[in-house]
N, C-alpha and C positions, 0 to 999 in steps of 0.2 A: 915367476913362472912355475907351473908344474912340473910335474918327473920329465928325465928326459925323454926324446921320441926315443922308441926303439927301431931302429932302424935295422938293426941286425934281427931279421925274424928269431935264430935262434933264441934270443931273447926273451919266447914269449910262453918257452916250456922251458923247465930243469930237470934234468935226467940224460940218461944215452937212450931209455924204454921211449921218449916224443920224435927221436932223429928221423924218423920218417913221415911223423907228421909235420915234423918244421918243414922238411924238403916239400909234402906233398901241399902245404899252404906255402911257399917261396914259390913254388910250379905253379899253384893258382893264379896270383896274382901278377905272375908274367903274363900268363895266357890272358889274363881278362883285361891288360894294360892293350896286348896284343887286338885281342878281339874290337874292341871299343878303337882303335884305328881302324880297324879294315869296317866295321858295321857301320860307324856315325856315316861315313863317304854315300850310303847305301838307303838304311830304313832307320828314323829317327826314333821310333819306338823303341826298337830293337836298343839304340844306342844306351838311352834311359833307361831299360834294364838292364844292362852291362854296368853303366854306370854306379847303377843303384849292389848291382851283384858286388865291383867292386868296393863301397862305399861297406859295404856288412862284411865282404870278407879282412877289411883291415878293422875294421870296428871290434871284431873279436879280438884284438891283440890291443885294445883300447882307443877310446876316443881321450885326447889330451887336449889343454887349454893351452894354445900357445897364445904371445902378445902378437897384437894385431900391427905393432910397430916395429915387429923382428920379421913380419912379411912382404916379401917384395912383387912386384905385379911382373909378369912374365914379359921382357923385352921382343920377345919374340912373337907375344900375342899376336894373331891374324888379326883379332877383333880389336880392332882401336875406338873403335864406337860404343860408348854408355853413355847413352842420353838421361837428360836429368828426370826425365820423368820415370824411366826405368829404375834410378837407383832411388828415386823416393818412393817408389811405390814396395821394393825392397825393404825397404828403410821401416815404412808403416805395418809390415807383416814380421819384422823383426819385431818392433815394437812391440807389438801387440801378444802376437803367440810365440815368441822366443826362434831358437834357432833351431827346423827340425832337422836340417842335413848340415853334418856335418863338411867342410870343406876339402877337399885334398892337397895337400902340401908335397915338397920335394926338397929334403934335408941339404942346402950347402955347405961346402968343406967352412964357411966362417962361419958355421953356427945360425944361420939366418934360413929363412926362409923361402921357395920358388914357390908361387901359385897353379897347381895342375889342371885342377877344374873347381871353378867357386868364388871368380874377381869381383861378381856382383855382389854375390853377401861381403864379401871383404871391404868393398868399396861403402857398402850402406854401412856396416861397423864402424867405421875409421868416422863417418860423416855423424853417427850416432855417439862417436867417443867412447866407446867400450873397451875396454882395457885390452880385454883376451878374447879368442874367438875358439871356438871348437874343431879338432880338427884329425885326419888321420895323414900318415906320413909314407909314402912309398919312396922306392928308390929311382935315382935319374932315372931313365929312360934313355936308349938311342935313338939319336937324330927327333931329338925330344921338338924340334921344329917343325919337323912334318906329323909328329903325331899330334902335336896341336891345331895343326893345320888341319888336319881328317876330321879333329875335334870337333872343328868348328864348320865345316864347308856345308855341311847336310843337317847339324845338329839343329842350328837355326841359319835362318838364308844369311849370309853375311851380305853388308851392301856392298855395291860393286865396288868403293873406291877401298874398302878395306880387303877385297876378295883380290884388287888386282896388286896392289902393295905386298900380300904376302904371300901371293903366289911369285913376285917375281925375284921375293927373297929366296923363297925353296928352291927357285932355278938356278938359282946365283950359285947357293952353299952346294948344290948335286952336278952340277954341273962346269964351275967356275968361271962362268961367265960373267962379265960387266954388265950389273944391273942396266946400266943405260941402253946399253944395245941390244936387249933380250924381246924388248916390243919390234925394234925395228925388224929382227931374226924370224921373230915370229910373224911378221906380216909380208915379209918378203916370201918365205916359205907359202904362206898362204895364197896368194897372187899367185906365184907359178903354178901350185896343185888346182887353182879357180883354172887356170888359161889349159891348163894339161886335161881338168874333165876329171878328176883327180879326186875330188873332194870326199865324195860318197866312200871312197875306200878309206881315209880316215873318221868319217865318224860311224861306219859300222865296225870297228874295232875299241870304239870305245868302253864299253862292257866285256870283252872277250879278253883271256890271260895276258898275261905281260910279254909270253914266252909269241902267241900268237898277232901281240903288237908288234915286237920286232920283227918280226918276220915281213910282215905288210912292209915297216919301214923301211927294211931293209932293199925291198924293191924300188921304190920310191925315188925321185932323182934331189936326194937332201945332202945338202954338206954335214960333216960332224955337229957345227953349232946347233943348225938345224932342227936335227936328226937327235938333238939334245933336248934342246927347250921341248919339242913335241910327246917326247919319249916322257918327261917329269908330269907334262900335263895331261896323257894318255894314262898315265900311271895311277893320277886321282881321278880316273874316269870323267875329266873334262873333253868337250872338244875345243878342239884348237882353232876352230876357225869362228865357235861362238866366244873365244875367250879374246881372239882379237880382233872382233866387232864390238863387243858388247861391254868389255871388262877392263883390257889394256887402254884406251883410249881416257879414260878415267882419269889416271896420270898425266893427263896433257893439262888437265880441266885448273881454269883459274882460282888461284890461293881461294877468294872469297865464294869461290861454288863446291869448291871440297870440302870448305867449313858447312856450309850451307847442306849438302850430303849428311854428313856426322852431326851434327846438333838440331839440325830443324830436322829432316827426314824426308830432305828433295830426292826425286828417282835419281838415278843416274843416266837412263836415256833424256830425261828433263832438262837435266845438267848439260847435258854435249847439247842441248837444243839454244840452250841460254848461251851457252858459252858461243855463241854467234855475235853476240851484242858487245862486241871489242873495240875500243878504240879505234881502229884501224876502218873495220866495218861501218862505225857510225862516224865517225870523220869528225870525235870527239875526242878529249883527251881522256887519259884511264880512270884516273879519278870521276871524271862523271860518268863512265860507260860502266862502272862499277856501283853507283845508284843506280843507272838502269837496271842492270843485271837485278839488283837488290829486289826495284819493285815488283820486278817480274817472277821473282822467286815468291815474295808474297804475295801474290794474286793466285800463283800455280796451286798451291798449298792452301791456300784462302777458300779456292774455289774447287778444289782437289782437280786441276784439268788433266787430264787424259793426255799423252802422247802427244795424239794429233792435234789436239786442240792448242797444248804448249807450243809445237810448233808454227800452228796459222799465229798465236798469238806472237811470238819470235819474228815471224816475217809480216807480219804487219806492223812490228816496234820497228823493225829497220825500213820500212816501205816509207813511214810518215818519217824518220829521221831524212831521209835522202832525198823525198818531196822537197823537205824544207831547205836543203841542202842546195837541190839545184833552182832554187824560187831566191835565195839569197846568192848566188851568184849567177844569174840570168840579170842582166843588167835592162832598164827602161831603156826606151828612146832616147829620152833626153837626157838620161846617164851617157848613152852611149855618144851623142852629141859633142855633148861636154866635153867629155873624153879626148873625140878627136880636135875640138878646136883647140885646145890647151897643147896637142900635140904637135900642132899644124911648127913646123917648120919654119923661122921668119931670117935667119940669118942668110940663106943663099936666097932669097929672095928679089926682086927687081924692084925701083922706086914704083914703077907702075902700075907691079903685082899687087904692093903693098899697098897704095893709094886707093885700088881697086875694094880690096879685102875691106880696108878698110869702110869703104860706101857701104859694102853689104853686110857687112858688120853692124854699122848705124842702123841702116834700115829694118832689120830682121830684130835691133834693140827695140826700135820704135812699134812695132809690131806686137813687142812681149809687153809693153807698157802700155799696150790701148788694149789687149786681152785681159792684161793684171788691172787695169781698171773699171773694165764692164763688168769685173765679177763682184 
């Protein structure tokens, strides 16, 4: 591997005559770590030139080859999603015209690597087998979780089932609450604000300061939890009552439809349409309602359907399951026939009853035997 990062900006002049320009490039590149949180939330443009700002102002203190196997991919990533066709197509512009950006890294105390912004070139390297990758090095960052978060929310759309997973991590770490219960927190809150008339006052504070979010909330009839979750999601300029319609529900969705989200590229309002086709719903077992689901996923996608269309096509996969459902347990006549003479009762019965049953028994044989022979 090459020279070390310099991680100590001092590093990057010798004298006591640079001391103010080390400080006034240490001030830079806070500010632009800063900025690039608050702008990605906002105008994506904007973010990419921040980015790019950032990227030139460590480049002057050098770009360095680290190995691509001393870098780690960020646990905290929101985006859990690279589809293979993203990193090949990475992969081919690697190839081809080399690396024009540099990556950003985050120095760990074991000498290893954090990924800041740049897992796709990283991930096409490693698939490409390249030794080293080019790279510039800042310092942690606080609550280096939600500024990946900002990262990513506006930069590119993230899909809903990775928007609702690391949104409900930030809530966890800002607030301490039990991942599990922060959907239910947040839908109960929403419910009462629905039935209060409520609603309009949280999403016209959604773009307005933080200082003038509390204050609305403060009115509001929320408990602390509440009054928690809505404050973290107010705070990344979400609304709270599109995040738990649209976004939290995500998390409920079947192991084989969240895969189907992340690697094929099914919507997520798609997904909660499919996710209707449950065992329970088709009065099959999961295993086969799990091919269903399957071919309905490749048809959506097949035929790119639309919203409405995935769901006429959902309720008419379960209309012909249930048809069939109550056509196999509607019993014929002569099923039901059957049925009862096999039930019929003979032990309390009288000699006479029995002698009786018996004639009409005969007779109703002889009957099916001159039918079953004229056919």
């Amino acid at each position: 591997m090459s020279k070390k990062p310099q991680i100590d900006l001092s590093n990057l002049f010798s004298g006591a005559e640079y001391s103010q320009e080390v400080h006034a490039l240490e001030t830079k590149i806070t500010e632009l770590q800063a900025e690039i949180e608050q702008l990605r939330s906002v105008d994506s443009q904007q973010v990419e030139t921040k980015v790019q700002e950032l990227r030139s102002t460590l480049t002057s203190g050098g770009v360095i080859d680290i190995s691509v196997e001393q870098i780690d991919p960020n646990p905290d990533q929101p985006r859990q999603t690279f589809s293979p066709e993203s990193i090949n197509g990475m992969m081919v512009s690697l190839a081809s015209d080399g690396q024009q950006e540099p990556i950003i890294l985050i120095e760990q105390p074991d000498g290893r690597y954090l990924l800041f912004d740049g897992e796709r070139r990283w991930r096409a390297a490693l698939q490409l087998q390249w030794g080293t990758i080019k790279a510039v090095i800042i310092p942690c960052p606080e609550a280096l979780h939600r500024r990946v978060l900002l990262a990513n929310l506006h930069r590119e759309n993230l899909n809903p089932l990775d928007m609702a997973e690391a949104l409900i991590k930030e809530i966890a770490q800002t607030s301490n609450l039990n991942e599990q219960d922060i959907p239910r927190i947040l839908r109960t809150a929403v419910r009462r604000l629905e039935r209060q008339g409520k609603t309009n006052q949280i999403s016209e504070i959604v773009v307005v300061s933080p200082e003038s979010q509390q204050e609305v909330l403060a009115e509001l009839e929320l408990n602390s939890s509440e009054k928690s979750v809505l404050s973290v999601l107010l705070s990344l300029q979400l609304n709270p009552a599109s995040i738990n319609t649209n976004i939290f529900p995500m998390l409920g969705l079947a192991a084989d439809l969240k895969q189907a989200i992340r690697t094929q590229g099914l919507g997520g309002i798609q997904a909660i349409a499919v996710q209707r086709c449950n065992a329970k719903a088709l009065g099959i077992k999961e295993a086969e309602a799990k091919k269903v689901r399957a071919k309905l996923v490749k048809r959506i996608l097949q035929e790119k359907l639309s919203v409405a269309k995935t769901r006429a096509l959902v309720s008419s996969e379960i209309s012909s399951y249930l048809k069939e459902q109550a056509k196999e347990q509607t019993p014929s006549r002569a099923t039901g026939m059957i049925r009862q003479v096999r039930e019929i009762a003979l032990d309390n019965m009288e000699q006479q009853e029995l002698e009786a049953l018996k004639v009409a028994l005969a007779s109703k044989l002889n009957e099916i035997e001159s039918k079953l022979s004229a056919q």
